[in-house]
VOGU-464912 format. One record per residue: x, y, z of N, C-alpha, C in turn; residue number from 0; residue in three letters. Coordinates in steps of 0.1 Angstrom, whole numbers. Layout:
% VOGU-464912
((X,Y,Z),(X,Y,Z),(X,Y,Z),NUM,"ALA") ...
//
This chain:
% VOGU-464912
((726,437,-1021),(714,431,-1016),(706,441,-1008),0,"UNK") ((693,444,-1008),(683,452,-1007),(672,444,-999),1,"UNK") ((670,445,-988),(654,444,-982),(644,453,-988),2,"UNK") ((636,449,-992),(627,449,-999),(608,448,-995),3,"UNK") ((604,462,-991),(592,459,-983),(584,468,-991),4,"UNK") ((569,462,-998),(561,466,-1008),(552,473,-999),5,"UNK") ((540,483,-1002),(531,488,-994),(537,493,-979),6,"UNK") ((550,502,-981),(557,504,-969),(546,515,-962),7,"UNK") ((542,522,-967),(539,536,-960),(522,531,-956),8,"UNK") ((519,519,-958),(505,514,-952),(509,510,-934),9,"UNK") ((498,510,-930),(497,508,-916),(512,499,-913),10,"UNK") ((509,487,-921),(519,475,-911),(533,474,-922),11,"UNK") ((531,485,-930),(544,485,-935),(556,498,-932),12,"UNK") ((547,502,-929),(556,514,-913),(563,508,-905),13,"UNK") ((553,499,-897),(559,490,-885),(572,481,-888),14,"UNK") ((570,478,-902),(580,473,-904),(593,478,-913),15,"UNK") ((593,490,-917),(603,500,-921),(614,504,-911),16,"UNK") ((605,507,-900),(607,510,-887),(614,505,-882),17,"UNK") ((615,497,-880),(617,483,-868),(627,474,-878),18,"UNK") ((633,476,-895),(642,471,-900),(654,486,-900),19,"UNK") ((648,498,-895),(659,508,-893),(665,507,-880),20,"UNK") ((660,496,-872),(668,495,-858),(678,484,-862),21,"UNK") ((678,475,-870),(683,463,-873),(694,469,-886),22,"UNK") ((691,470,-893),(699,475,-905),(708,486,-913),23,"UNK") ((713,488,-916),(717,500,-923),(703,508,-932),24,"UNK") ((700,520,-932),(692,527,-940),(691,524,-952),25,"UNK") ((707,525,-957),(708,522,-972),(703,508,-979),26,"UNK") ((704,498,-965),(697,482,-972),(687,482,-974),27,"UNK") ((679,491,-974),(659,493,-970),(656,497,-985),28,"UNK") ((644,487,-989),(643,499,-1001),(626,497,-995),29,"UNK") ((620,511,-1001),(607,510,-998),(598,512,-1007),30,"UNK") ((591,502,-1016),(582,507,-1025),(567,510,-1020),31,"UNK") ((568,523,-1027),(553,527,-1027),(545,537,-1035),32,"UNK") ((533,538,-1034),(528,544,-1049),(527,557,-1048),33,"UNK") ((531,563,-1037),(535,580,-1037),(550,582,-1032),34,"UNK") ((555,586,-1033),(566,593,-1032),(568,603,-1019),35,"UNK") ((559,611,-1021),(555,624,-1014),(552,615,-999),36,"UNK") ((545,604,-1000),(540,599,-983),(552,591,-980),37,"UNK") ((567,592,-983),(577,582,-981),(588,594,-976),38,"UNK") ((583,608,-978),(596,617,-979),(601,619,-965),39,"UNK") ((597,612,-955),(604,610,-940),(610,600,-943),40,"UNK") ((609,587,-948),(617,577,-949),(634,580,-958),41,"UNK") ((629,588,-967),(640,590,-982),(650,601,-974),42,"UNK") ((642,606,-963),(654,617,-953),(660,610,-946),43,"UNK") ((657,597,-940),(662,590,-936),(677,579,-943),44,"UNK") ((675,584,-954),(683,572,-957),(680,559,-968),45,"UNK") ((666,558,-964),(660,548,-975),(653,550,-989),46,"UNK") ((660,539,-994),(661,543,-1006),(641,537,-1009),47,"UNK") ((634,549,-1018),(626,553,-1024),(620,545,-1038),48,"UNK") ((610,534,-1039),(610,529,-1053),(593,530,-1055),49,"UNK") ((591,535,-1063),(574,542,-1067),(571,528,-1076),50,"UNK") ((559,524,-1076),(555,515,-1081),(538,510,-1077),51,"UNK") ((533,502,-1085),(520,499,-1084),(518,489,-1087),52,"UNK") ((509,483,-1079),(502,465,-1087),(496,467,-1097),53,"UNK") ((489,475,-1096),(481,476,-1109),(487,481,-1119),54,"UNK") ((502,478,-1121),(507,488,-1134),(523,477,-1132),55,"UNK") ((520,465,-1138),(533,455,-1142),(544,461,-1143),56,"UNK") ((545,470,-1151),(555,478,-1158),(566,484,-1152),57,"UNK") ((556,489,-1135),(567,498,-1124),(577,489,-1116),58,"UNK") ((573,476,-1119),(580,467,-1112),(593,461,-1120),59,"UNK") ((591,463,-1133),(601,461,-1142),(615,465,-1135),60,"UNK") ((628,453,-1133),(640,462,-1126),(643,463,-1115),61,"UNK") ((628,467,-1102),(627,468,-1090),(639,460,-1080),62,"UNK") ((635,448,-1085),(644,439,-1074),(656,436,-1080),63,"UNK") ((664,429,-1073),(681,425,-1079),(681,412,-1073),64,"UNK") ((689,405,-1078),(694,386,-1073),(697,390,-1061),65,"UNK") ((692,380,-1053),(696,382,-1036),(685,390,-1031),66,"UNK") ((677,397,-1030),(674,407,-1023),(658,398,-1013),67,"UNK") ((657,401,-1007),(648,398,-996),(632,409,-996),68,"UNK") ((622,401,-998),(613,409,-999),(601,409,-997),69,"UNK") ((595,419,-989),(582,412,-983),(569,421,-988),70,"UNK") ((563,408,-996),(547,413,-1000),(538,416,-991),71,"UNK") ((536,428,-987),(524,431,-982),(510,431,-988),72,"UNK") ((501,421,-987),(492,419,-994),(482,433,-997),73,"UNK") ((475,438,-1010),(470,447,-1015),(454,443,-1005),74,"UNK") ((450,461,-1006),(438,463,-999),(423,465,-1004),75,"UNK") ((431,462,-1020),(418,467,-1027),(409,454,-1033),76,"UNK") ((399,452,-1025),(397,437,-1023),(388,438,-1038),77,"UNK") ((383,447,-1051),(374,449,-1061),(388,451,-1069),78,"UNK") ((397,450,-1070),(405,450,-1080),(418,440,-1087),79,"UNK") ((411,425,-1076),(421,412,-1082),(432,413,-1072),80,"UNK") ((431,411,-1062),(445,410,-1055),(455,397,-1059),81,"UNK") ((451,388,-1060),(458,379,-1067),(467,383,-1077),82,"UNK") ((463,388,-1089),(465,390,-1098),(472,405,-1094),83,"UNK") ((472,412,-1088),(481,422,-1082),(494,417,-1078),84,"UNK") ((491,407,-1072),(502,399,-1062),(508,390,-1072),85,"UNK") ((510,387,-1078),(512,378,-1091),(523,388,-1098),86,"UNK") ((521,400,-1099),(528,407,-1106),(547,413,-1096),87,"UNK") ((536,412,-1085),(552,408,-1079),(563,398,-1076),88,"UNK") ((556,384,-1072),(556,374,-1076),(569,370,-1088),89,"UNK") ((561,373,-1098),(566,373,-1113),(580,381,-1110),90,"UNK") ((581,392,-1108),(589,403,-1111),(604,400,-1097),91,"UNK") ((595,391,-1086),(608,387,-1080),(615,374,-1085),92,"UNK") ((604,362,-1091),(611,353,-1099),(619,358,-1108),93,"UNK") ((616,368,-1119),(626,374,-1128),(642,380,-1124),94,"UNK") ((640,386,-1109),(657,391,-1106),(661,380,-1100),95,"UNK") ((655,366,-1094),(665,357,-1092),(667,363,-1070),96,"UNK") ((655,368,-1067),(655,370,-1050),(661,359,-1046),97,"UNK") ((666,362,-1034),(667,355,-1023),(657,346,-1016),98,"UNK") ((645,357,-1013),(636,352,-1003),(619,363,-1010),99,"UNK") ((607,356,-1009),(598,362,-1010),(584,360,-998),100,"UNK") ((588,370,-994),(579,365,-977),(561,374,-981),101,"UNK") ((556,371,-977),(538,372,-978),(534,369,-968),102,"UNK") ((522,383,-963),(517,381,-952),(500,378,-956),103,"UNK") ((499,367,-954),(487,357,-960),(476,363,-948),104,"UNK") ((473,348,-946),(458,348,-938),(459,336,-930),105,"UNK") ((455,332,-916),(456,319,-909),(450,307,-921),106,"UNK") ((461,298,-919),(457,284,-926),(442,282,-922),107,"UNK") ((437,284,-908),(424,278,-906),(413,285,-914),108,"UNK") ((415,297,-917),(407,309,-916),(395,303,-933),109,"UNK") ((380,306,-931),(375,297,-947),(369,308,-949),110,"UNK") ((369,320,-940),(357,330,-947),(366,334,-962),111,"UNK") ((354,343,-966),(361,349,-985),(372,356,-981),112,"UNK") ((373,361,-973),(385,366,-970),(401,362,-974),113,"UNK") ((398,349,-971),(414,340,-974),(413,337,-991),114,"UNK") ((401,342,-994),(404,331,-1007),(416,340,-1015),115,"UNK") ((416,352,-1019),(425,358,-1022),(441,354,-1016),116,"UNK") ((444,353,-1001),(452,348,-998),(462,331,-1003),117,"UNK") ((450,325,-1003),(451,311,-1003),(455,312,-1022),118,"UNK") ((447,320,-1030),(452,320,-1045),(467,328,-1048),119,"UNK") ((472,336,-1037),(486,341,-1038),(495,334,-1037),120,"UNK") ((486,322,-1026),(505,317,-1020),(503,300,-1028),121,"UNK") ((494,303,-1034),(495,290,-1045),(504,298,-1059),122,"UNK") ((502,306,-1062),(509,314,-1073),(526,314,-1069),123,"UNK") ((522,318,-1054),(539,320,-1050),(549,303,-1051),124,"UNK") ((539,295,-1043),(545,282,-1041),(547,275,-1056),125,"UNK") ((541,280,-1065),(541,276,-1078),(555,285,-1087),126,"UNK") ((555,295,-1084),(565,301,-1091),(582,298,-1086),127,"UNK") ((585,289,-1074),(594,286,-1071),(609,292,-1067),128,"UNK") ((604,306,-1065),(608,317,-1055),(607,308,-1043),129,"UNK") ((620,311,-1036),(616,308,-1022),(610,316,-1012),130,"UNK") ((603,308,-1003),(588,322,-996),(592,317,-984),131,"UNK") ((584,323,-980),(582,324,-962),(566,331,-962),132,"UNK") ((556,319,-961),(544,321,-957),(541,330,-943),133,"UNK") ((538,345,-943),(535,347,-928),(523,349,-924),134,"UNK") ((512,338,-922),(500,340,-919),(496,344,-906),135,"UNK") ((494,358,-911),(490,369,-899),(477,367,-896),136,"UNK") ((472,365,-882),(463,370,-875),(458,382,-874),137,"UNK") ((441,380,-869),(437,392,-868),(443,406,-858),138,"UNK") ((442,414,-865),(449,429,-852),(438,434,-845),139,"UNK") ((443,437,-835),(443,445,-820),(432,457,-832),140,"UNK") ((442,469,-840),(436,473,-844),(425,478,-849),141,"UNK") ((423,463,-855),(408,464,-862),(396,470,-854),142,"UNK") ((400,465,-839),(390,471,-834),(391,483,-821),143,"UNK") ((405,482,-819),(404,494,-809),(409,510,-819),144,"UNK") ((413,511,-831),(412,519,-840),(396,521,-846),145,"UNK") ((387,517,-836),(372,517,-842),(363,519,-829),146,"UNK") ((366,526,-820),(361,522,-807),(351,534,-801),147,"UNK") ((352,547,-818),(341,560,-818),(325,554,-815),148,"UNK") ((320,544,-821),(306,539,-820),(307,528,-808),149,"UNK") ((314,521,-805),(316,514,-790),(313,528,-779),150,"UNK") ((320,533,-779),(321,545,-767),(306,552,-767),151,"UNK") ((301,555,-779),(292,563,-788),(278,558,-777),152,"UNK") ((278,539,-781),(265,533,-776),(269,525,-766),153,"UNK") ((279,523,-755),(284,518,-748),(281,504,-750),154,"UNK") ((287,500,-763),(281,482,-768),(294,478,-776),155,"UNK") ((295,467,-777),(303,458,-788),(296,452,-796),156,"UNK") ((296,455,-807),(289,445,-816),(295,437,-828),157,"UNK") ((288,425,-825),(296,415,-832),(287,401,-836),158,"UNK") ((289,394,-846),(281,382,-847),(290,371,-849),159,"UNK") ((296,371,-839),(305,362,-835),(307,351,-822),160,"UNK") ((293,350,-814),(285,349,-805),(296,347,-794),161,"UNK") ((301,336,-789),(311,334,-780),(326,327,-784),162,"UNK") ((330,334,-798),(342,329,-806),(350,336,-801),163,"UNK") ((364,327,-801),(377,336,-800),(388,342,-811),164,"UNK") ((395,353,-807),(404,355,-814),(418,359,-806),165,"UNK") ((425,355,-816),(440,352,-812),(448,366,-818),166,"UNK") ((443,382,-816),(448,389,-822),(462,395,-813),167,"UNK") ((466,405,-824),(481,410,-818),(484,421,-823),168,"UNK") ((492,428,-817),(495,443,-827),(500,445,-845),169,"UNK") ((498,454,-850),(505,452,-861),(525,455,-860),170,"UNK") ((525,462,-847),(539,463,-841),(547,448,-842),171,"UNK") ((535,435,-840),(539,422,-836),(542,416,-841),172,"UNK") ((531,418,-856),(535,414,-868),(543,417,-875),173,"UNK") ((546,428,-874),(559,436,-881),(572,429,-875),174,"UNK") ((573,428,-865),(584,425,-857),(588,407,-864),175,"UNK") ((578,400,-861),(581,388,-866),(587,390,-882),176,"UNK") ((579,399,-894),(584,398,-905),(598,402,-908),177,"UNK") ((606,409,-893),(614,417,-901),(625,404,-893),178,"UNK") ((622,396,-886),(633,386,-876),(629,378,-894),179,"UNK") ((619,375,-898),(623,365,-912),(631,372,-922),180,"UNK") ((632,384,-923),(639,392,-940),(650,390,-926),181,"UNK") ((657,395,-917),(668,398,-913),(676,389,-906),182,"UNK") ((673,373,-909),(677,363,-901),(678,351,-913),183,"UNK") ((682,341,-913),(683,329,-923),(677,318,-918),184,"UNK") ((674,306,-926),(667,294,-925),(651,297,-925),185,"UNK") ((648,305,-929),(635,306,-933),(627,304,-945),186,"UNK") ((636,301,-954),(634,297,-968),(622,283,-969),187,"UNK") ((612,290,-973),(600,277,-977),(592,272,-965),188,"UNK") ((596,282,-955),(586,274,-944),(573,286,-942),189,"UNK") ((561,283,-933),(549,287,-930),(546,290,-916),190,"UNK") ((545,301,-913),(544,303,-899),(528,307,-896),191,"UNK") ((521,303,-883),(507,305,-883),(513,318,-871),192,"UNK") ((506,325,-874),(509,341,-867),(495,342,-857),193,"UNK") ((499,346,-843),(483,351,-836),(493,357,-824),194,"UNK") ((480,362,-819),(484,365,-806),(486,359,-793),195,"UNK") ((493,358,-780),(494,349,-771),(484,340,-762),196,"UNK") ((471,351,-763),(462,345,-755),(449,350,-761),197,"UNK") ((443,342,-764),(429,348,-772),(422,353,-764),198,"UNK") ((404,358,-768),(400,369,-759),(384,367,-768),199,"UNK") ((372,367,-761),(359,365,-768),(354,381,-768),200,"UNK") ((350,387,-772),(339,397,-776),(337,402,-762),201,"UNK") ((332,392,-754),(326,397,-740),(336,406,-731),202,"UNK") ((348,394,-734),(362,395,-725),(364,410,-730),203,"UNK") ((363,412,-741),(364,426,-749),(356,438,-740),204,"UNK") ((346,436,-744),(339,447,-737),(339,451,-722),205,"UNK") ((342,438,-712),(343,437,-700),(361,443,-701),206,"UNK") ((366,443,-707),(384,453,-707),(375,467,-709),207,"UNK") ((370,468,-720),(370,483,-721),(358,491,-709),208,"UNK") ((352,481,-702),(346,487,-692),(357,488,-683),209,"UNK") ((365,480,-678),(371,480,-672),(380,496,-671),210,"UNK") ((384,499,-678),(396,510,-681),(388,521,-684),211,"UNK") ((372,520,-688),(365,536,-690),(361,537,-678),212,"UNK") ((357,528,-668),(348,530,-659),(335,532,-662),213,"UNK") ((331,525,-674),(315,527,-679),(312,511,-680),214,"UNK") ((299,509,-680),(291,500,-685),(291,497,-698),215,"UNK") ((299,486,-704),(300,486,-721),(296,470,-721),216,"UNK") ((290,468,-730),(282,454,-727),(282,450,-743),217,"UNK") ((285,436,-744),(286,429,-762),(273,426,-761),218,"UNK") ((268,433,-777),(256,426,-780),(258,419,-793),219,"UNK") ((254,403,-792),(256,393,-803),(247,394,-809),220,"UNK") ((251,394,-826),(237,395,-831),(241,388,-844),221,"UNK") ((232,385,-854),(232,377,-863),(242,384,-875),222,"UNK") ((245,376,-881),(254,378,-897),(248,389,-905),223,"UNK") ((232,384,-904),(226,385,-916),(222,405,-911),224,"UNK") ((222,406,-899),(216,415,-891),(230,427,-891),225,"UNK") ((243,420,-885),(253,427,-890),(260,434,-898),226,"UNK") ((258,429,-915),(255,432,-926),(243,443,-924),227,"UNK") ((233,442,-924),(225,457,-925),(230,461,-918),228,"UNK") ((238,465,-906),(241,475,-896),(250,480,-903),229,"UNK") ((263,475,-907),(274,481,-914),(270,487,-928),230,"UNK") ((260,483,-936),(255,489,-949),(254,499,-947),231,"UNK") ((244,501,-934),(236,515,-931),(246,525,-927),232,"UNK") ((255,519,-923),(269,525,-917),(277,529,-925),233,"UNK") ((271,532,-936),(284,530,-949),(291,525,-956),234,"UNK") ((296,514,-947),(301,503,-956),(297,495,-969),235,"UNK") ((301,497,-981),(297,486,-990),(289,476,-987),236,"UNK") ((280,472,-994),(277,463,-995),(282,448,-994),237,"UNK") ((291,448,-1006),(298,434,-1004),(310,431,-992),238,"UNK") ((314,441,-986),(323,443,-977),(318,440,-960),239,"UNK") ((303,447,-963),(298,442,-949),(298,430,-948),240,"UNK") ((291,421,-961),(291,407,-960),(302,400,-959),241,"UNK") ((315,404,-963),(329,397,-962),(330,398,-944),242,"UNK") ((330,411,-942),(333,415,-926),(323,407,-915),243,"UNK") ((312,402,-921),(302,396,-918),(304,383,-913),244,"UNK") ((310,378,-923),(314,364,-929),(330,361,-921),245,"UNK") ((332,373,-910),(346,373,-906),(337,367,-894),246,"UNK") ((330,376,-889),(322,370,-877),(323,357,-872),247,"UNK") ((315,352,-887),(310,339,-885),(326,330,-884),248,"UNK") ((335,330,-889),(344,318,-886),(356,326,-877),249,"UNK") ((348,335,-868),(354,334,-854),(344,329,-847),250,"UNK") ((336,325,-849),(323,322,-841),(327,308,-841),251,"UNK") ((334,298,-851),(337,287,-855),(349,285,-845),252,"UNK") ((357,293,-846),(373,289,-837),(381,295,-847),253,"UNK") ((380,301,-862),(392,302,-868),(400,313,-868),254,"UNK") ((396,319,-859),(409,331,-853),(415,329,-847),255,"UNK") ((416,315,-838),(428,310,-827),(437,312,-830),256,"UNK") ((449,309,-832),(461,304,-833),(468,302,-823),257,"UNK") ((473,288,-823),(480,286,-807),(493,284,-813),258,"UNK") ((497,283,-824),(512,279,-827),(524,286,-822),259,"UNK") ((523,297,-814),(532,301,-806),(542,306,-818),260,"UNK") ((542,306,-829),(550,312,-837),(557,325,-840),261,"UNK") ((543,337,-832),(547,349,-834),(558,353,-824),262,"UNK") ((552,349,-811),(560,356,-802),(575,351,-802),263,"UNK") ((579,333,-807),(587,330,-813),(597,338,-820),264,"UNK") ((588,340,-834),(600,351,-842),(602,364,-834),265,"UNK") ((591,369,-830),(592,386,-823),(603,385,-815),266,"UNK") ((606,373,-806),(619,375,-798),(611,384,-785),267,"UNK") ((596,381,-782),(591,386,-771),(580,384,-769),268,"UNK") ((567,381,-759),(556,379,-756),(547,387,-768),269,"UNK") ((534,381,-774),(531,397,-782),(524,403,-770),270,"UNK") ((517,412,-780),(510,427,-769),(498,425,-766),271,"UNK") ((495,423,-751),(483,419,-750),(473,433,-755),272,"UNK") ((454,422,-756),(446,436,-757),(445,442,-751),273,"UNK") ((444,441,-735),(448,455,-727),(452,464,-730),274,"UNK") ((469,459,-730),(473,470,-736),(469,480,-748),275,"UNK") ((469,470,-756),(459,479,-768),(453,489,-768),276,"UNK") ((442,480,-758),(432,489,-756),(436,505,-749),277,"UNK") ((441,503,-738),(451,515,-735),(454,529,-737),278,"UNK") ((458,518,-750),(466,528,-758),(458,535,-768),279,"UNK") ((448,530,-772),(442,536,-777),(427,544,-770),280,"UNK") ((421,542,-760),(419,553,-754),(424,564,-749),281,"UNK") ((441,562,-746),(448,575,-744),(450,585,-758),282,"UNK") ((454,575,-770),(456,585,-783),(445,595,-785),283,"UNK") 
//
């Protein structure tokens, strides 16, 4: 039997490679990912190495064995069918007869386009009759203190999410909770709503990071439609501004909360406030 973590060598599948080498033997790890070469610290380590691709059915052929526990990290490439990416794992864990197939979704509340991809995986998964463990992850800490060059840049936050909250948390946090599901039992078929402990609006945002630079950093709210041209002009795709746009808008609704207390639950600890976050990411 093999733990089993897809898209290891991405951000939150580090965290959770990591953090299943404190808990388990090296050899129980297996780590798929689509280079080889970006795993060669893990493979020195002990863990065992499996190359594979969504976009290529084929690599998956074999991958898994009966019993093994395994956690889909949902694909990033939002123009190339993630569904249908996710489907192929899906498939390929029904075929060895898994234990457990866990997926890090999207908040049940959450309606932007964002979830729809989500919401079409874990219909595929709940249909394929693998047993899952829904882990609908909240938004990260990251998203925005890994972005904080043009914050600092114009001493602003910008966001069109007027006075919405979000319930974000580290991806440390989230990792942590996925690996208490692969490394613990009775998790089979249940749905956890994942967030952070204490939510935090835009303002509360900018008033932390004045706090800790000792500058004047001030949120300026601004429209969806206005947001989208900023981020175009900024480089961002087109259709991505408007998805990221469209994130705004249903935190601006409430659906980044999450109060289900689930994460810190599984984590086995408070999660990480944005402070801290923040912190830490002006020291890096």
């Amino acid at each position: 039997m093999s733990i089993v973590v897809t898209g290891a060598t991405g951000h939150l599948g580090r965290h959770v490679v990591e953090q299943l080498l404190d808990r388990v033997p090296a050899e129980q790890v297996t780590a798929v990912v689509r280079s080889a070469a970006k795993a060669a610290d893990l493979a020195g380590r002990g863990v065992r190495i499996a190359v594979a691709d969504y976009n290529d059915p084929a690599t998956f052929d074999g991958l898994f064995a009966a019993g093994d526990k395994v956690l889909l990290i949902s694909g990033n490439e939002f123009d190339k069918g993630r569904v249908g990416q996710h489907r192929v794992v899906i498939d390929a864990a029904k075929a060895a007869g898994v234990a457990l197939l866990a997926y890090t979704s999207a908040p049940g509340s959450l309606t932007a386009a964002l979830a729809d991809d989500h919401r079409g995986t874990e219909e595929a998964l709940l249909g394929s009759g693998v047993p899952y463990t829904l882990l609908r992850n909240g938004w990260y800490h990251e998203n925005y203190t890994e972005n904080l060059a043009p914050v600092l840049e114009h001493d602003a936050v910008l966001a069109a999410a007027g006075e919405g909250r979000i319930s974000s948390a580290s991806r440390a946090d989230y990792a942590a909770a996925a690996v208490a599901v692969l490394t613990g039992e009775g998790h089979e078929n249940k749905t956890y709503e994942l967030g952070g402990d204490e939510a935090w609006s835009f303002a509360e945002y900018a008033a932390e990071l004045s706090r800790q630079t000792g500058r004047e950093i001030v949120y300026n709210a601004v429209t969806p439609e206005a947001l989208t041209g900023i981020l175009a002009g900024a480089g961002v795709p087109g259709p991505m501004a408007a998805v990221l746009a469209g994130l705004d808008v249903s935190i601006e609704k409430g659906e980044l909360v999450v109060d289900s207390g689930d994460l810190s639950r599984l984590a086995g600890r408070p999660a990480t406030p944005i402070a801290e976050a923040v912190a830490a990411a002006l020291k890096g």
